[in-house]
KOLKE-600062 format. One record per residue (C-alpha): residue in one letter; x, y, z. Coordinates in steps of 0.2 Angstrom, whole numbers, plus 5000, padded with zeros to 4 digits. Example, Ala and Ser with C-alpha at 12.3 -4.5 7.8 and 13.67 -1.06 7.14 Angstrom:
BEGIN
A506249785039 S506849955036 
END
This chain:
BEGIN
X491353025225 X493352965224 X493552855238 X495552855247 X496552715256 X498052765264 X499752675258 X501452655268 X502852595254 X504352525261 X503852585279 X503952765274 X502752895277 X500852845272 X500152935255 X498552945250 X497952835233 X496452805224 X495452665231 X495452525217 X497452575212 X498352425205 X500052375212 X500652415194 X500352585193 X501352605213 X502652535206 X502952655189 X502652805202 X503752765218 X504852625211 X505352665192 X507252715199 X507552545207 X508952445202 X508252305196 X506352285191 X504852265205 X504152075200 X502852055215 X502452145231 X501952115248 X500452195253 X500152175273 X501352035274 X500451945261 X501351915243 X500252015231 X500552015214 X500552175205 X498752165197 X498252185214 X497152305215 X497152415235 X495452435241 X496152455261 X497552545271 X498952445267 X500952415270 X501752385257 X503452315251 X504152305234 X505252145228 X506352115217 X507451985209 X508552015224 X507351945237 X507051755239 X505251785234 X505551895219 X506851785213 X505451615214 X504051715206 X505651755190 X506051565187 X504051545188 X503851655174 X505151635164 X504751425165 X502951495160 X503751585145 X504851465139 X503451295139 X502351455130 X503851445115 X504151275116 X502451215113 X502351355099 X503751275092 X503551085092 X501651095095 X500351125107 X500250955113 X502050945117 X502450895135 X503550975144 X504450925162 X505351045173 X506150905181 X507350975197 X508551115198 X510351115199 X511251275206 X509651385204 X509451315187 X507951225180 X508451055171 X506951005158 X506450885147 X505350855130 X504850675137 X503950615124 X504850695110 X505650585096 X506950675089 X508450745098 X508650895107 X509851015098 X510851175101 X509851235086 X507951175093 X508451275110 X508851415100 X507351445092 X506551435108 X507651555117 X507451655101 X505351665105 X505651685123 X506651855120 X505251885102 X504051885118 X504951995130 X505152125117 X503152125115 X503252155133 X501652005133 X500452035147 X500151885158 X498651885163 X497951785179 X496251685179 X495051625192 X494251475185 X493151345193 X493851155198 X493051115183 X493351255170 X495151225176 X495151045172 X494351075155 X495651185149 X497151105157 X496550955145 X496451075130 X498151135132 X498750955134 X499050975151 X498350815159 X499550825174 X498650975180 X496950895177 X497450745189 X498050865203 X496350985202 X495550805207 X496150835224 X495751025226 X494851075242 X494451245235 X493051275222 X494051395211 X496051375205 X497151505195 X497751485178 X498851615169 X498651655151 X499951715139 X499551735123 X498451575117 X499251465133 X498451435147 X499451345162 X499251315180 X500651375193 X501051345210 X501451545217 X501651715208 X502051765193 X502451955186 X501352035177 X502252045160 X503651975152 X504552135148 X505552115165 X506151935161 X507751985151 X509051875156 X509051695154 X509951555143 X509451375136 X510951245135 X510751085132 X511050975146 X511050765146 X509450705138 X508550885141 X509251075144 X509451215159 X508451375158 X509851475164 X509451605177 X510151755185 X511051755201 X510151805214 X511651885223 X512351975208 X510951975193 X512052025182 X513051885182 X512351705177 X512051545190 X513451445188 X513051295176 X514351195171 X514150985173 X513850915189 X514250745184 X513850665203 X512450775207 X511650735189 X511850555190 X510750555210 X509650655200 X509650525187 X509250385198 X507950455208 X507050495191 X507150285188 X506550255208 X504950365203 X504650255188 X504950105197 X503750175209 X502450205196 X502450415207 X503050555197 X501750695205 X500650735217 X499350685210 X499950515205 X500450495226 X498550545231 X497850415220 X498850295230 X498450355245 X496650335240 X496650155235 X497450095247 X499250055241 X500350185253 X500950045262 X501749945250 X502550125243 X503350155261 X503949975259 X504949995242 X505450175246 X506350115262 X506849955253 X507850065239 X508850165254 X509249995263 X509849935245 X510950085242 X511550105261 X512349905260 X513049945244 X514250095251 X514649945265 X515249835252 X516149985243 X517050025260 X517449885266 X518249815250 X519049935249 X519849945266 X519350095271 X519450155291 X518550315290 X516950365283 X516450535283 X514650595280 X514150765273 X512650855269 X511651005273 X510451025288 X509050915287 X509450775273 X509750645285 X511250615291 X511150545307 X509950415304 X511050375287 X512650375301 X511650245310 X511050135296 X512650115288 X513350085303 X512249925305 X512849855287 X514649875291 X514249785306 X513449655295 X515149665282 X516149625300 X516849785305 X516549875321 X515750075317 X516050225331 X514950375325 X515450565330 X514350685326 X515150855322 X513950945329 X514550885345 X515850985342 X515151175339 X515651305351 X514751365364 X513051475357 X513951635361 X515651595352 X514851575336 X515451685323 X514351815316 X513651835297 X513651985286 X511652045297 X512352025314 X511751835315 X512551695323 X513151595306 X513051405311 X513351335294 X514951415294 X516451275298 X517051415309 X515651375322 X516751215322 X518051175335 X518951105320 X520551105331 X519751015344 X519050895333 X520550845324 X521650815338 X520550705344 X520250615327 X522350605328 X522450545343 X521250405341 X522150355325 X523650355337 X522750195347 X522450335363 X520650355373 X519750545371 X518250605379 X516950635368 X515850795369 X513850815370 X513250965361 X511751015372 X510651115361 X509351165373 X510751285382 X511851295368 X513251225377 X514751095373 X514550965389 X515850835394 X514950685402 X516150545404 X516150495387 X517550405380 X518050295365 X519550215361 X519850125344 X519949935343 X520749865326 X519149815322 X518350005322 X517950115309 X517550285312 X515750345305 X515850545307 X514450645299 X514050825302 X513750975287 X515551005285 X516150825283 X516950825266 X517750985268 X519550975267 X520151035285 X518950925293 X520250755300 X521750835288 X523150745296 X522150585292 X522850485276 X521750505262 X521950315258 X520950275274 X519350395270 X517550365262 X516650515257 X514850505256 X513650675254 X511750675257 X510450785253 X508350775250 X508450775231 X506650755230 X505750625218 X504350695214 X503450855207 X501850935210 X501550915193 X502650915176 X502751125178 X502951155197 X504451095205 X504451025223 X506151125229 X507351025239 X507451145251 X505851175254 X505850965256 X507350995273 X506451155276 X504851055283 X505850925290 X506951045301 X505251155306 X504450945314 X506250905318 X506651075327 X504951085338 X505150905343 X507050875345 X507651045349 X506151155358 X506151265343 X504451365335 X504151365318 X504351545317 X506251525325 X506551405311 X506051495297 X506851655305 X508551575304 X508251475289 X508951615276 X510551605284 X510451405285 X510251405263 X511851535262 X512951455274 X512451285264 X512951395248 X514651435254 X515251285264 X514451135260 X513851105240 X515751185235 X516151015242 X514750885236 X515950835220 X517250775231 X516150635238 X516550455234 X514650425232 X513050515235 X511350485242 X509750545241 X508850535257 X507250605250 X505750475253 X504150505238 X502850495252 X503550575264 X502750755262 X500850675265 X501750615283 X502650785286 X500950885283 X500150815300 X501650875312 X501951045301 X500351125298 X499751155315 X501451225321 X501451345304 X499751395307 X500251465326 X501251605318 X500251765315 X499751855301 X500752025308 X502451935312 X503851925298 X504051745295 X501951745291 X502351755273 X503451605271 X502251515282 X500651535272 X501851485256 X502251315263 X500351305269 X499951315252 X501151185247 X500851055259 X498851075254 X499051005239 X499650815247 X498350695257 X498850685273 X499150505282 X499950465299 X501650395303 X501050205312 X501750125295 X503550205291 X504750085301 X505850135316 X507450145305 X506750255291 X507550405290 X505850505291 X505850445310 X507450565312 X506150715313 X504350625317 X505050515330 X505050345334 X506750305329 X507650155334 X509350265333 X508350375345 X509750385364 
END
């Protein structure tokens, strides 16, 4: 006897399938008009990829590359595809990095390759990439046990994956096959590759960019032009990992194991102290009376304010920090996005008029009063604050929109020092699954906002789509115009964040809407050891969102 299930799609009215119906087969019958193809679904607010077969009633909700989630699982599958063709290529063994991504982009390396990476070499790849788009190749997912896992991660030459199985909770892990490769991934992956269709290689310092679509417009490319300053942080946090000896997850958990986290807390934080006194030196060599920090929410910047402060107190000058979030306007004044919500990351949530006349007039020699942003009532407070500038002073001002140009415009540009700060992070999971910096802030905002800011998890993750395109439009335009740049990313900081994160994540509920980007972070924090906060010291930057901080009013 036939067995149903009843199925919503999209929230319209529930049809009737057979029981056991794959995902796949939903999508040729209700989805073959959509504008761009269906790459994964959500299946009762759980992602589902579309091998899935439905054995219950189920909601469910088709993605696409348009969707944040869609979007992840097409870089996924397209990295897949492309370490497929490069190991065809230049040999099984080969190894292959996906190091960080820059503008949506993936920057990757052959690290142990001898010869040069060429136009012509990344064409021949590209050139098997679309061979195995045209076959339309099926990728196929496999459960394996810990050990089969290991065994064939070894095989393929991927002794990166091997290590991180080690430290598996779960008896079973999920390799995908295409053709003869097998590889480990962290997420979903389509089905096929006959929907992957638009991606570019070009070449790109010692490695290349795999290219992708624009989420916003797919039919467009990401931009991917040369970040000169942006690639050289990147640079040198690849050189901090190697002095480090932690390039992966793995690598960290071993560590953590034997015993030796302290001593990588105590080089991590010395790196930043060493980096923080040498943009001291740089300003006050160079005369320099106002510094303005950038950077988007949650990289750091506070704490950063506050420690380069103390080094320009060592260099003999006398730092005033304003925050500009001090000076947003009031909760109900703040302009509005394109869905109806309030738009913080937008300069125009900024009193920049306010701001400025106060910057002018403490340039001028004359006393303002400063302003409190209180964010538990959403309310700009005046609480007898006030500050005057002594010819000793420099001002310290770090806020989001710091290096735009309307920010302290009247100001000579002689006298300012940009520096912009973001969570470039160090380390991967392992050489094919990216740690993405924004999941890095993402984490730190979710601790930050419950302990700080009497936030929920769910609140933050709610408002956090609107937090990534606001960063988009008003804050990375400006990162190139920054004197200097620094990551504030911290390798071990992840197995810290896990402790504070997972309970608050685990509060929201399996019907709310923010559930599915909870149980993806879950997923991601499981694969780090966990370890208290008693060692990171009082000035780390980490203590900005777990507490503790010696900056800390």
């Amino acid at each position: 006897m036939i067995e149903y299930v009843n199925v919503s799609i999209a929230g319209n009215q529930a049809i009737k399938v057979k029981k056991g119906t794959r995902l796949s087969e939903l999508v040729e019958k209700y989805a073959s008009d959509n504008e761009y193809p269906v790459l994964l679904s959500k299946v009762n607010n759980q992602l589902s990829e579309l091998s899935k077969e439905i054995k219950e009633d189920s909601s469910i909700e088709f993605l696409d590359i348009k969707d944040a989630n869609g979007y992840r699982t097409y870089q996924r599958s397209v990295a897949l595809l492309m370490i497929f063709a490069a190991k065809e290529i230049l040999g099984k063994k080969t190894r292959v990095v996906v190091e960080h991504s820059i503008n949506k982009n993936h920057y990757c390396e052959f690290p142990e390759l001898e010869e040069e990476i060429t136009d012509e070499l990344l064409k021949q790849i590209e050139d098997r990439m679309k061979k195995a788009v045209e076959e339309n190749m099926v990728i196929e997912k496999l459960s394996l046990s810990i050990e089969e896992g290991a065994a064939v991660a070894e095989e393929m030459g991927l002794h990166d994956k091997a290590h991180i199985l080690q430290y598996r909770r779960t008896s079973n892990v999920n390799f995908y096959r295409i053709g003869w490769f097998y590889d480990y991934f962290y997420g979903q992956m389509t089905v096929n590759t006959g929907c992957l269709n638009k991606f570019k290689l070009v070449k790109e310092l010692n490695g290349f960019l795999i290219v992708f679509p624009n989420p916003q417009c797919p039919e467009e490319f990401n931009e991917f032009t040369n970040r000169e300053k942006i690639s050289k942080v990147f640079i040198e946090s690849s050189k901090w990992g190697k002095i480090l000896k932690v390039d992966t997850v793995g690598a960290l958990n071993d560590i953590i194991c034997n015993d030796g986290l302290k001593d990588i807390i105590r080089i991590s934080e010395g790196l930043h102290e060493k980096k923080i006194a040498s943009f001291a030196d740089m300003i006050y060599e160079n005369h320099k009376k106002i510094v303005l920090i950038a950077g988007p929410s949650s990289s750091g910047k506070t704490t950063f304010a506050n420690r380069l402060s103390v080094q320009l107190k060592v260099s003999g000058l006398n730092p005033r920090v304003i925050s500009l979030d001090d000076y947003y306007l009031n909760r109900d004044e703040a302009p509005l996005d394109e869905f109806g919500k309030p738009d913080f990351e937008a300069l125009e949530s900024i009193d920049v008029n306010a701001f400025n006349e106060d910057i002018e007039r403490l340039v001028e020699g004359k006393e303002i009063s400063l302003p409190t942003f209180n964010f538990a009532t959403g309310l700009r407070e005046y609480k007898g604050n006030y500050l005057k500038l002594s010819d000793n002073d420099i001002l310290v001002i770090e806020g989001i929109h710091g290096l735009n140009d309307k920010i302290a415009s009247t100001v000579s540009e002689e006298w300012k020092f940009r520096i912009f700060i973001s969570a470039l992070t160090q380390l991967n999971i392992d050489d094919h699954n990216r740690i993405p910096t924004s999941d890095t802030r993402l984490i730190r905002r979710i601790v930050r906002d419950h302990f700080h800011r009497g936030f929920s998890a769910l609140t933050t993750i709610d408002m956090w789509p609107s937090v990534v395109r606001g960063e988009g439009r008003h804050i990375f335009p400006y990162q190139e115009k920054a004197d200097a740049m620094f990551n504030s990313a911290l390798v071990y900081e992840m197995c810290v964040l896990k402790q504070y994160a997972e309970p608050l994540l685990f509060k929201i509920d399996k019907k709310m809407p923010q559930y599915t980007e909870a149980r993806r972070i879950l997923k991601f924090l499981d694969s780090f050891l966990g370890v208290g906060s008693e060692n990171i010291p009082p000035n780390s930057i980490l203590r900005e969102f777990v507490g503790g901080s010696a900056f800390e009013k």
